[in-house]
N, C-alpha and C positions, 0 to 999 in steps of 0.2 A: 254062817253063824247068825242066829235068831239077834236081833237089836231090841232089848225089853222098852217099854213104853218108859218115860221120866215119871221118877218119882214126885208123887202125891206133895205141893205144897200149900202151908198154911197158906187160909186165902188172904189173910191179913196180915202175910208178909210181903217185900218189897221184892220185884224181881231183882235178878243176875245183869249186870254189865259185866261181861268178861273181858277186859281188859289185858291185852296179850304184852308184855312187860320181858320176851323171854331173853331178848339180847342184854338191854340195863341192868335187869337182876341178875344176869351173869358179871358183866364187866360195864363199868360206865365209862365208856371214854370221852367221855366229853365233847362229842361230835354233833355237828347242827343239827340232826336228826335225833339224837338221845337229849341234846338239851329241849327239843320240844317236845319229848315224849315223858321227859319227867315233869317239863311246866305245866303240859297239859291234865297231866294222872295227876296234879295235884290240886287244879283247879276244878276238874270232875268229883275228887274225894270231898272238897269243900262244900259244892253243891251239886250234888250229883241231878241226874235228869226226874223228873217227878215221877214217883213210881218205882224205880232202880236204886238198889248199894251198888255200890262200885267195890270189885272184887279184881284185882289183879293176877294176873295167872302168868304161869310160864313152862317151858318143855324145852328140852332139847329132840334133838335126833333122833335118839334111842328113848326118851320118856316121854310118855303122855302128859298133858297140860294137867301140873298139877297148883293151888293157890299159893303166889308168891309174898305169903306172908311173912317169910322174914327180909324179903327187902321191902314190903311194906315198914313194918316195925323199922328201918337202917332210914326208910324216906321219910318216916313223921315224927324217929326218934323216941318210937314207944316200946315196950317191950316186948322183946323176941320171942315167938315160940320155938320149942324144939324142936319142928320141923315141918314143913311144908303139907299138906295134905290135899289127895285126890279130889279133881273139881266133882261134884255132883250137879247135875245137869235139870233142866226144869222146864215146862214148855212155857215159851214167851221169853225166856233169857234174851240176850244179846251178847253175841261174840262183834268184839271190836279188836282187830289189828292194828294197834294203835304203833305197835315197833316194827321197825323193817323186819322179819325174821326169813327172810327167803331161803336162810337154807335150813331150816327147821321145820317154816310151815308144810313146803312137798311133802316131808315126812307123816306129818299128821293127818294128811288126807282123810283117814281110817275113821279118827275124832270127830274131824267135821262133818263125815258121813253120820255117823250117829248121833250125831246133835242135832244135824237138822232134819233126820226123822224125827225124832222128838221135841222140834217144835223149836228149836234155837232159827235166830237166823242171824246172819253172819256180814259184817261190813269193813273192811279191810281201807285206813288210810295209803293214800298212792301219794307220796312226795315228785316223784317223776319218774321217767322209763329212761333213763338215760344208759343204762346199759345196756337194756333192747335198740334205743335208737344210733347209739354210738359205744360199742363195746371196744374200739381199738382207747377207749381212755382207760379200763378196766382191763384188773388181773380174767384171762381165760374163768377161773376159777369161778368168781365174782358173776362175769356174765353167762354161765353156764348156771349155775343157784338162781341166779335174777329170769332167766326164761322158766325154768321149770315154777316159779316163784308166779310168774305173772299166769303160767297155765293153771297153775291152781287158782287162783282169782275166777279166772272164765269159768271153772267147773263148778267153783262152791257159793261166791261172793254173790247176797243179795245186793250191795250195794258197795260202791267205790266213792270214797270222801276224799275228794285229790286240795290238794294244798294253794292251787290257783287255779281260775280261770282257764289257763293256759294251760298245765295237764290237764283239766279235765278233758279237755278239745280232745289231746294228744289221746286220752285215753278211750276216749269212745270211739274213736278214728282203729286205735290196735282191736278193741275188741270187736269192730266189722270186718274190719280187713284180714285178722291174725286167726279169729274165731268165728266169723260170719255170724257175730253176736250185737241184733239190730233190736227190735221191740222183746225179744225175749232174754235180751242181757241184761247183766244188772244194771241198777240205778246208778248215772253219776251226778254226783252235786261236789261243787268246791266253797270251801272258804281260805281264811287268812290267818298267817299265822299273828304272832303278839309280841312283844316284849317289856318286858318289867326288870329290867337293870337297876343296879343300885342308883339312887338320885345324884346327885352333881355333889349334893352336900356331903352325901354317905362317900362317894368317891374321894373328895376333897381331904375327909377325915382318917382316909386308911391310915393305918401304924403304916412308919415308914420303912420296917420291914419286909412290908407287901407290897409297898409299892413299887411300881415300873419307872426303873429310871431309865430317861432316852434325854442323852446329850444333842440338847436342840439349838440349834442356829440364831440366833436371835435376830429379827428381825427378816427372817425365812421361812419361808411353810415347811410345814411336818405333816407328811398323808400315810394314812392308815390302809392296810389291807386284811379283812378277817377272813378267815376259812381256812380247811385243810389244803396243806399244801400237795397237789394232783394236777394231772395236766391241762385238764381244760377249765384250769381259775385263770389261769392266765398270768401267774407269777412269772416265768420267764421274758415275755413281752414286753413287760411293764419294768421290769429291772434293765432290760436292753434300754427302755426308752431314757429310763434316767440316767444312763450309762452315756449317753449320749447328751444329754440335757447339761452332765455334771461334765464333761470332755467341754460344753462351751460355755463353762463357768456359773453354771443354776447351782444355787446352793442349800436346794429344796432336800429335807431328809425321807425318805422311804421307811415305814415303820411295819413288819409284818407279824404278825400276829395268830397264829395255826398249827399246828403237829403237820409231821410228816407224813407225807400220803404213801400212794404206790407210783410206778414207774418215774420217779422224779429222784433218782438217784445222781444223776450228773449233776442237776438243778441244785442240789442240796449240798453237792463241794462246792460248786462256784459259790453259793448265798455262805458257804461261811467261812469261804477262802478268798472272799471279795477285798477288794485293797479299801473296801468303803467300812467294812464288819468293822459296828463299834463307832462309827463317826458319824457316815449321813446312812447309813444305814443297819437298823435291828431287823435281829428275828428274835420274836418269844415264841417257842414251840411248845409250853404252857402254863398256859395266864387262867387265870385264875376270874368269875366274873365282876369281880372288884375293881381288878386291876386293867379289866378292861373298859368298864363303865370309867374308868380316870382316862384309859387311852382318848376313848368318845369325847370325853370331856374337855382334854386341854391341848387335843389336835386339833387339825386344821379341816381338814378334810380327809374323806372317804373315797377310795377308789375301789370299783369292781368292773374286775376283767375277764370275770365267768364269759366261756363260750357256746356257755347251755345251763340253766338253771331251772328248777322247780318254782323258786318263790325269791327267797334272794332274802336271808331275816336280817344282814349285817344293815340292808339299809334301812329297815323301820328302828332296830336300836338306834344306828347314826340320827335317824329324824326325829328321836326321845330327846335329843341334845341338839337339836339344830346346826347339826354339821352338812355341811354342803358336800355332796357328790357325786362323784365322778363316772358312770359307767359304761358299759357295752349298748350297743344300742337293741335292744331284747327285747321281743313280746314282751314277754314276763315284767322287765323292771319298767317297761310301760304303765303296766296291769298293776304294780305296787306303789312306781316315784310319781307318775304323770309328767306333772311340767316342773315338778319340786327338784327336779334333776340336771345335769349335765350329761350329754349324750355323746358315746363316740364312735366310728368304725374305722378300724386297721386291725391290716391281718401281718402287719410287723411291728419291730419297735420302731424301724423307721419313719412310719407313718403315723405311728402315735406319738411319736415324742412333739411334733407341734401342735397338736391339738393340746395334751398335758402341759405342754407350757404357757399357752392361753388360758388354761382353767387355769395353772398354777396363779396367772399374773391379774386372775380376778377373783382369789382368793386374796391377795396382796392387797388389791384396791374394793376388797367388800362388796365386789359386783357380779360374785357368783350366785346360783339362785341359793334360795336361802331351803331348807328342809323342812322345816319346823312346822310349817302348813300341813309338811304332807298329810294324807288319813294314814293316819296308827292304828293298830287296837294294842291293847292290853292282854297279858294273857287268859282277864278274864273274859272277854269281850272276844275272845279266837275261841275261847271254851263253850260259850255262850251258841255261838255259830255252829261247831261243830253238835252240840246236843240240838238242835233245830232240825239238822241233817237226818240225826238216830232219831230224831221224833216223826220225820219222813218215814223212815223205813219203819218204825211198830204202826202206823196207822196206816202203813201196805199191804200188815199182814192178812 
């Protein structure tokens, strides 16, 4: 089938950022990766790149990328159209995969092919390869989408905008090794991501209908854990270790905070069959970001016991509040806390539960490290970073 050249545009119009939106304008569940892809489509619509409107798009499986103007309209609260209408394509545009779609994009293949005859060219955010590099944490399903997902990157992507340092490593490593993709594979470049939670005050003010009540201890620490709950955060470990801590009278409370993932079904009787549910320890399986900017706020400390991360965003919110903590000892939370952190390695609760009880007892005595120094950004200053990236790849063309 003949591929017609892109249609003639005025020259005194702004190019296309096509903004791939196709998971969130489906369903938003509120997951670290959807909450960065809304914070960031909203700080590109703000200021977009010099040159570019920002245009949102989305497709399923069976439909071609059409603009997703009415969850534009649902995100800035303007009004709806009737219905969503066919991208029209331009030479110089920009396709950005800003949402994980892996099992949509394979699909599209056909789209991307004609785009970038016609002059688009195409940059896909990579949060990490965790299901290529560890697929027993992942649904079969999941890691079957996520391969076919990452082979479309090699075939189409000008360029890969990974979320740290540390995939981007990961990523140029897959595409020599998986694709023998060396000086003629795409560009990778990384930045950081951001956070803009409600402030201490905004928190402080919530109606107390919203608020998170956790029956705390007085005069005991209270530590937070954020993310979906899935096998490799590390939620079973960390409750073994408190299990243990609480068996020789620690009176520290455990507060978890995340939806239910996949393969963590036993994980999920015990956490709310526990003899602790309700005393030294909660689960909110969802909070709301209000109620979690109060959590950040009038807890004690932050634990993370990811055993594989992309970026790790619970600890830069933690560091908007100067909360101390706690985590795995990770490239990655290297590459975000530096020395603003507490470090650990066990690969039990056995072996974590003394380390956790020294952080705990220098949270008590104010001589854990402090957060607050860490380097942050903002989500607009992670938006900023990322259009520096796209400004790499138009002056490649």
């Amino acid at each position: 089938m003949a591929i017609r050249p892109a249609a003639s545009r005025d020259p005194t119009s702004a190019r296309q950022l096509l903004v791939d939106v196709s998971i969130i304008a489906s369903h938003d569940a509120g997951t670290g990766i959807q909450r960065v892809v809304r914070s960031l489509l909203l700080q590109l619509l703000e200021a977009p790149p010099p040159g570019f409107e920002i245009r949102p798009i989305r497709a399923t499986r069976r439909q071609s990328y059409r603009y997703a103007n009415r969850y534009l309209a649902s995100l800035t609260s303007s009004e709806s159209p009737e219905e969503d209408e066919n991208v029209q394509i331009f030479n110089g545009d920009i396709f950005l995969g800003l949402d994980l779609s892996s099992r949509i994009a394979p699909r599209r293949q056909l789209d991307l092919l004609k785009w970038r005859v016609k002059g688009v060219r195409c940059a896909f955010v990579v949060y990490d390869l965790l299901p290529l590099l560890h697929p027993h944490w992942f649904t079969s399903r999941a890691t079957r989408s996520f391969r076919y997902w990452v082979s479309t990157l090699a075939v189409h992507a000008d360029a890969l905008l990974c979320i740290s340092r540390a995939v981007s490593d990961e990523v140029r490593s897959c595409m020599k090794e998986r694709f023998d993709l060396t000086a003629n594979g795409p560009d990778t470049g990384w930045f950081h991501l951001g956070a803009d939670l409600p402030t201490r005050h905004a928190s402080a003010a919530t109606d107390s209908s919203h608020r998170v009540n956790v029956n705390s201890n007085l005069g005991h620490q209270s530590v937070l854990m954020v993310g979906t709950i899935e096998p490799r955060k590390g939620h079973a470990q960390v409750l073994d270790a408190f299990d243990l801590l609480w068996q020789n009278g620690v009176e520290s409370t455990l507060i978890i905070a995340g939806k239910q993932g996949w393969h963590v079904e036993s994980f999920i009787e015990h956490l709310t069959n526990h003899p602790e549910a309700g005393k030294r320890l909660h689960w909110f399986p969802n909070i709301k970001d209000v109620q979690l900017a109060q959590l950040y706020s009038e807890l004690n400390g932050l634990v993370m016991a990811s055993e594989a991360e992309g970026f790790g965003l619970p600890l830069v919110e933690a560091a908007k509040y100067g909360m101390p903590v706690f985590v795995r000892d990770l490239a990655v939370f290297r590459e975000v806390a530096g020395e603003h952190a507490t470090y650990f390695a066990a690969n039990t609760g056995a072996e974590l539960a003394p380390q956790l009880a020294e952080w705990l007892d220098q949270l008590g005595s104010g001589s854990a490290p402090a957060s607050h120094t860490m380097k942050s950004l903002t989500w607009s200053a992670s938006a900023e970073q990322l259009k520096a990236l796209i400004a790499d790849l138009d002056r490649s063309r």
